[in-house]
C-alpha positions in Angstrom: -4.1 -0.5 -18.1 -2.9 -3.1 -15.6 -5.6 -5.7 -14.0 -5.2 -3.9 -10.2 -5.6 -0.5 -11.8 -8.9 -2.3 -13.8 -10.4 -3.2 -10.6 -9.7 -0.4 -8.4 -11.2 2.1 -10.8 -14.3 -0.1 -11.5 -15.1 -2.5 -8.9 -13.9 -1.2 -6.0 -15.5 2.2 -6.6 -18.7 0.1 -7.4 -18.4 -1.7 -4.3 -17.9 1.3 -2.1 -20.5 3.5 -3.8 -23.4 0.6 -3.1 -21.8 0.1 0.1 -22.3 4.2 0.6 -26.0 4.1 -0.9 -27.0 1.4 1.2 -25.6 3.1 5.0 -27.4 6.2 3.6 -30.8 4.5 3.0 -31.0 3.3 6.3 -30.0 6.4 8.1 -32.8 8.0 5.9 -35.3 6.1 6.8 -34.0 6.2 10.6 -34.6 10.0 10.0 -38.2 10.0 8.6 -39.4 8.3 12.0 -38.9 11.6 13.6 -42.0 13.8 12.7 -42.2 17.3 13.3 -44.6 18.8 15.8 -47.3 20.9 14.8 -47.7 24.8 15.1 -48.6 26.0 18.5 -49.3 29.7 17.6 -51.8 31.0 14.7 -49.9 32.0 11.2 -48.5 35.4 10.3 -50.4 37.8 9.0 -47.6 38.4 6.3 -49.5 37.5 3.5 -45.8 37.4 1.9 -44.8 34.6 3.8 -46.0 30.8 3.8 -44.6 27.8 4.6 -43.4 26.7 0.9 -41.9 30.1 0.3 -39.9 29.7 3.6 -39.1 26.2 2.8 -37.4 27.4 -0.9 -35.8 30.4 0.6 -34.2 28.1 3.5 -33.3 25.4 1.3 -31.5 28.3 -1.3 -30.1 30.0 1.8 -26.6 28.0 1.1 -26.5 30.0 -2.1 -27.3 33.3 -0.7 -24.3 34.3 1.3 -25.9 38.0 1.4 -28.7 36.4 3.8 -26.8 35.1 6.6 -24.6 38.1 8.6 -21.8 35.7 9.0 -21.1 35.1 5.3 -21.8 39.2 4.7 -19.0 39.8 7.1 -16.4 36.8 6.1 -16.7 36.4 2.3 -13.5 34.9 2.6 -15.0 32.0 4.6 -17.5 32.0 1.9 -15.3 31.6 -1.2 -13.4 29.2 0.9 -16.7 27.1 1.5 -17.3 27.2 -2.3 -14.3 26.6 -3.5 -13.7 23.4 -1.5 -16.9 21.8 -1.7 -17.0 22.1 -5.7 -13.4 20.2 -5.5 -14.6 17.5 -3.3 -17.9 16.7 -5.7 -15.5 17.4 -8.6 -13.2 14.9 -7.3 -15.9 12.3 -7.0 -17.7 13.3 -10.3 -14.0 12.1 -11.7 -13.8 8.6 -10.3 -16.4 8.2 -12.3 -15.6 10.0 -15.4 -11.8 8.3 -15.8 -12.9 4.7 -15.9 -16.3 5.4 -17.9 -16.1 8.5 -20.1 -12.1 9.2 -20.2 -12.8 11.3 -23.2 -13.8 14.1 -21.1 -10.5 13.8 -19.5 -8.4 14.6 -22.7 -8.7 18.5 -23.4 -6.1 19.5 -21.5 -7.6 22.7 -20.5 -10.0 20.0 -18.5 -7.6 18.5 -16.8 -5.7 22.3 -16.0 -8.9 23.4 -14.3 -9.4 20.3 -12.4 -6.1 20.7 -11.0 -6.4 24.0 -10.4 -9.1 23.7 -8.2 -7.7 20.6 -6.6 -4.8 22.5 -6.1 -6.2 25.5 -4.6 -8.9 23.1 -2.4 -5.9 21.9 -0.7 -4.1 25.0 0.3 -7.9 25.7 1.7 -7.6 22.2 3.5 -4.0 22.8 5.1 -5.2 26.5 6.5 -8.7 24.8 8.0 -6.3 22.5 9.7 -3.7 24.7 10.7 -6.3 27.3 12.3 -8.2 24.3 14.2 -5.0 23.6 15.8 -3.1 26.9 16.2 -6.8 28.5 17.6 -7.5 27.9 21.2 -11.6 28.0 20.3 -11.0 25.8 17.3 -8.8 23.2 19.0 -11.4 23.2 22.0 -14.5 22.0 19.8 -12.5 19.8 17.8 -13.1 16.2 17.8 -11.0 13.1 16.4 -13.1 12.5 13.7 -13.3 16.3 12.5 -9.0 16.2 12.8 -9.0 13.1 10.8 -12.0 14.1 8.2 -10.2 17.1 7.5 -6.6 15.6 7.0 -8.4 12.6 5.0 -9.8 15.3 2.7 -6.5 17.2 2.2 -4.5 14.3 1.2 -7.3 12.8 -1.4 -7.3 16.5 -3.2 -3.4 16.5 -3.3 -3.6 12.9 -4.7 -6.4 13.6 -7.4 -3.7 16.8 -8.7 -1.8 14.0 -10.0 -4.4 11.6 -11.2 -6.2 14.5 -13.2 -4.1 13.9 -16.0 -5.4 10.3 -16.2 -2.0 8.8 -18.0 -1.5 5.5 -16.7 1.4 4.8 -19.5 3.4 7.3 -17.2 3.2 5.2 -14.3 -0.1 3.6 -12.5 1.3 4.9 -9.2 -0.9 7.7 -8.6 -4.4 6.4 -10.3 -4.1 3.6 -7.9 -3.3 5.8 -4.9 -6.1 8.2 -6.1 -8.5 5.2 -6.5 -8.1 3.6 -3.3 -8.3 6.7 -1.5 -11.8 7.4 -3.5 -13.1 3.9 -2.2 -12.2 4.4 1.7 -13.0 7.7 1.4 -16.7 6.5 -0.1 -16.8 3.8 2.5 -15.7 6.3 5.6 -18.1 8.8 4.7 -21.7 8.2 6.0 -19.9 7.2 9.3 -18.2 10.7 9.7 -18.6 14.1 10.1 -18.4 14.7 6.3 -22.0 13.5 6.3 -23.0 16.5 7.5 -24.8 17.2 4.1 -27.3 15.0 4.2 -28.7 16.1 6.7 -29.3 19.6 5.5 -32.2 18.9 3.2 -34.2 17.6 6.4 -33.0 20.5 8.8 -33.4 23.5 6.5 -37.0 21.5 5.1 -38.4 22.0 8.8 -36.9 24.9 10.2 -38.0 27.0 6.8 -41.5 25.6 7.1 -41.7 27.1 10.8 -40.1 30.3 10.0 -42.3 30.2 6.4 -45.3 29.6 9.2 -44.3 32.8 11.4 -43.8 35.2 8.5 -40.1 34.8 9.7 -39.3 33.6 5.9 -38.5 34.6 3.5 -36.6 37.5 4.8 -37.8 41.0 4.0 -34.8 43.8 3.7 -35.9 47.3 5.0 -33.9 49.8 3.7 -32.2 51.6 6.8 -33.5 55.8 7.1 -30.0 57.8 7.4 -29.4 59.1 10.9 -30.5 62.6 11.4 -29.0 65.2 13.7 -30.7 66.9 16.7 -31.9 69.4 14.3 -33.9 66.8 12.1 -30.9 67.4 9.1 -29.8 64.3 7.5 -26.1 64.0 8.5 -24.0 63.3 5.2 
């Protein structure tokens, strides 16, 4: 391993994962100054319900696709979400792994399933862009940074297809590539719309405590009586 391919793998990921912790520290504690208001209205009676359970419930509700009517309707969506977010902490989870536990990177049927889900997370990442642009609705609410977040996160999967494989005596090329996308990427981050996540432990915290609060959460399924005819007969 050549001295740039040493230091782009070690301390330039270093550098840009600090760099990361320390923009997310302060927008955390930017977000803690915002309290929540209290209750205005007197708690449910549901004695089912509380605030903790709706806190839980709204903080699993990312891993409940049957809760939410739009993932019930669009599994596809669904499978889509999954299957590109796994790829993007897998791809992260193996900047790390390659310079400090590279051992993990030699079964080959490793590296097959890596690529295969970097593989298919960049198909996903090429049809996300090409509906934004080619739907009038999409294109509308689409901002720079959501164009260019998307696009950045395509490229970085196609690249780590041919870093998997983590054989620098075949040519450096595409660990360096791979690596220096890692660090900008790191770097670009908390300043983008990909940050979206860490926001979702604070959201989901305080709307499930309100909807806990209400009875609203967690949600109770009624099973549906079948429709009758005038006649009061059960239709079939």
């Amino acid at each position: 391993m050549s001295e740039s391919l040493r230091f782009v793998s070690d301390y330039l990921q270093l550098m840009a994962m600090s760099f990361m912790a320390v923009v997310y520290i302060f927008r955390i504690r930017w977000l803690l100054k915002f309290k929540a208001s209290r209750e205005r209205q007197a708690p449910s009676e549901n004695v089912d319900a509380s605030s903790f359970k709706g806190i839980v419930y709204s903080w699993a509700n990312i891993a409940m696709p049957w809760s939410m009517e739009s993932t019930r309707h669009m599994s596809f969506f669904y499978i889509q979400f999954v299957v590109f977010h796994l790829a993007v902490a897998a791809n992260i989870g193996m900047s790390l792994v390659i310079p400090y536990a590279p051992g993990l990177m030699k079964p080959m049927i490793v590296v097959r399933l890596l690529q295969i889900l970097f593989a298919a997370a960049c198909a996903i990442g090429c049809y996300r862009m090409f509906r934004r642009l080619s739907n009038p609705a999409m294109r509308l609410i689409s901002t720079p940074d959501d164009l260019f977040s998307l696009v950045l996160l395509t490229v970085w999967l196609f690249a780590s297809v041919f870093a998997a494989p983590n054989r620098p005596d075949l040519g450096e090329g595409p660990l360096m590539v791979y690596f220096i996308m890692t660090a900008f990427f790191l770097v670009y981050v908390p300043f983008s719309k990909i940050s979206h996540y860490l926001y979702y432990p604070f959201t989901r915290f305080y709307f499930g405590r309100t909807m806990g609060y209400r009875g609203v959460y967690p949600i109770k399924r009624v099973t549906q009586p079948k429709p009758t005819n005038n006649k009061g007969i059960k239709s079939i």
